[in-house]
C-alpha positions in Angstrom: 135.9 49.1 41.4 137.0 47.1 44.6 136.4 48.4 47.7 140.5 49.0 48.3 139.5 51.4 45.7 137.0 52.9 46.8 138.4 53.5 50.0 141.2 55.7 48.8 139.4 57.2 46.8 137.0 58.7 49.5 137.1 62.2 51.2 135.0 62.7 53.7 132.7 66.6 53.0 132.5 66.9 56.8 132.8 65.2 60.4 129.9 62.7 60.6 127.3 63.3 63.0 125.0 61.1 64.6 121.3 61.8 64.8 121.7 61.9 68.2 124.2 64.9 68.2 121.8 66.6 65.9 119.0 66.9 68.0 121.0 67.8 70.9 122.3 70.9 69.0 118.9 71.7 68.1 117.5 71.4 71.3 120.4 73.5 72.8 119.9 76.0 70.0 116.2 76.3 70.8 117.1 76.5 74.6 119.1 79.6 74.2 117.4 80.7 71.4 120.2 80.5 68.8 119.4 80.4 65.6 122.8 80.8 63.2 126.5 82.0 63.7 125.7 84.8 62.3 122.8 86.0 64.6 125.1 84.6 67.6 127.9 87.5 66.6 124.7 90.4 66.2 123.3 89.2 70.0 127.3 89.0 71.8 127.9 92.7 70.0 124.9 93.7 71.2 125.3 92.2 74.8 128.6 94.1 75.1 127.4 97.4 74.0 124.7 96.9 76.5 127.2 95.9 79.1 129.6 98.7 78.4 126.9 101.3 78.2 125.9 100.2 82.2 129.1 100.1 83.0 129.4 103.7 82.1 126.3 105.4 83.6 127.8 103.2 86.9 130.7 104.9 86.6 129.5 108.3 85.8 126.7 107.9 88.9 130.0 106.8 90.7 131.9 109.9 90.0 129.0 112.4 90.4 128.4 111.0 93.7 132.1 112.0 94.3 131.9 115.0 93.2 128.7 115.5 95.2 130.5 115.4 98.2 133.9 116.9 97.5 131.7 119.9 96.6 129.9 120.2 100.2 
């Protein structure tokens, strides 16, 4: 085969990446302690429920304090 040939015959699996790029990704992935897609999804659900849950007990301290004093 020529290489005309094999040129248009080739699909690239993926966008190339450099070895460069890789370690960068690695090293960010160790910095923040990532360590798939699928454990990123589990620790933002979990930061939400734990951001929603103290936003509530700030909101229920907020409104006992309210009721505190409309009661006195």
């Amino acid at each position: 085969m020529s290489d005309a040939e094999l040129d248009s015959q080739y699909v690239p699996t993926g966008r190339p990446q450099s070895q460069m790029a890789r370690s960068f990704a690695l090293a960010l992935d160790d910095l923040f302690k990532l360590d798939s897609s699928e454990n990123l999804d589990t620790i933002v659900s979990e930061k939400k429920n734990e951001i929603s849950t103290k936003n509530l007990r700030t909101r229920r301290a907020r409104s006992q304090t309210q009721s505190d004093r409309g009661a006195t």
